[in-house]
N, C-alpha and C positions, 0 to 999 in steps of 0.2 A: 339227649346229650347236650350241656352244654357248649357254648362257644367261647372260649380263651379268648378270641382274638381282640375282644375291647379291651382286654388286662393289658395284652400286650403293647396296644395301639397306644394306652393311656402311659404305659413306661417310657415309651419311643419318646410319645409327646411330653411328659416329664423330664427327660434325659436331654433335650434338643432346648428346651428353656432354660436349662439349667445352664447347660456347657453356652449357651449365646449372654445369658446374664453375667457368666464369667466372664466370657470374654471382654465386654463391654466394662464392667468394671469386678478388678478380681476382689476391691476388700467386699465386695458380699458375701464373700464365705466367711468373713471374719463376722458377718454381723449370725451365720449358722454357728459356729463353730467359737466358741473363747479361749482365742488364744495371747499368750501373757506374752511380753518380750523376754527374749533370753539373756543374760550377759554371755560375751565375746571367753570363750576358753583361752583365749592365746592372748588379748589387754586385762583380762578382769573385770572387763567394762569399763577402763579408760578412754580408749577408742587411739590411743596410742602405744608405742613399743619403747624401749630404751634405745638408743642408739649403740649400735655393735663396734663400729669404727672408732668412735672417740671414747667410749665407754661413757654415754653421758653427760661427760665435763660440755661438750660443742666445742670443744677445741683440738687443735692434733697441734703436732709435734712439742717442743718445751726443753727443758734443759736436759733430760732423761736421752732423748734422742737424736741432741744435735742440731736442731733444725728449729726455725724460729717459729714460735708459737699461731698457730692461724688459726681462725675459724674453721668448724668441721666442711667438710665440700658433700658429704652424703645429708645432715639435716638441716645444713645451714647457720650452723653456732647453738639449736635451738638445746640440742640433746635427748629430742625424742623424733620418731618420725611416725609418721600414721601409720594404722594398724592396715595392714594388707587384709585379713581374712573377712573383717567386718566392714572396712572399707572408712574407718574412723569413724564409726558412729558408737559403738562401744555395747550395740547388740548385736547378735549371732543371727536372727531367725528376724531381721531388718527388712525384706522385701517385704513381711505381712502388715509393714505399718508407714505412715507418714511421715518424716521425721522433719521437726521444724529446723530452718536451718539460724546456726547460732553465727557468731560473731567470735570467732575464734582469733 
C-alpha cells in the first residue's frame, strides 16, 4: 500500500508558500495570472462624474433663481467631481495594478 502522505505534505507546503508570497507582495499573482485593467461602469473610464448640483456649469444660482451667481460649493466651480466607485482612477479592477500618479 501506498502512502499519500508526501502528496499531502507537498500541498500543505505548496499552499503555505503561496498564501506568505501573497502576502508579502500581492501583484504576484498578477505575474500567474493576466489580468487586463477594466474601465470604471459608472465614469466610462474618465475617472470622473458630472456634477448633480450645478449640472456641470460649476456654478449655482443666476437669473433663473434669483440669487447671485456663485461657484458650485459641492465641485468647487470645476463641474465634475471624482468618481466615487473607482476612486478617480478611471479603472474598476484598480487594486490589481499600480497606478502612476498624474498631475491633475
Amino acid at each position: 500500500m501506498d502512502d499519500p502522505g508526501w502528496a499531502v505534505m507537498a500541498t500543505i507546503f505548496a499552499l503555505q508558500f503561496a498564501a506568505t508570497t501573497l502576502a508579502r507582495n500581492p501583484r504576484w499573482l498578477l505575474s500567474m495570472v493576466r489580468i487586463k485593467p477594466k474601465k470604471c461602469k459608472e465614469c466610462l473610464g474618465t475617472g470622473y462624474n458630472l456634477c448633480l448640483m450645478c449640472k456641470a456649469r460649476g456654478k449655482q444660482g443666476g437669473l433663473f433663481t434669483g440669487s447671485p451667481l456663485e461657484k458650485c460649493s459641492l465641485c468647487q466651480g470645476r463641474g465634475k467631481i471624482s468618481c466615487v466607485r473607482c476612486a478617480g482612477t478611471g479603472i474598476a479592477n484598480r487594486l490589481f495594478f499600480r497606478l502612476k500618479k498624474s498631475s491633475r
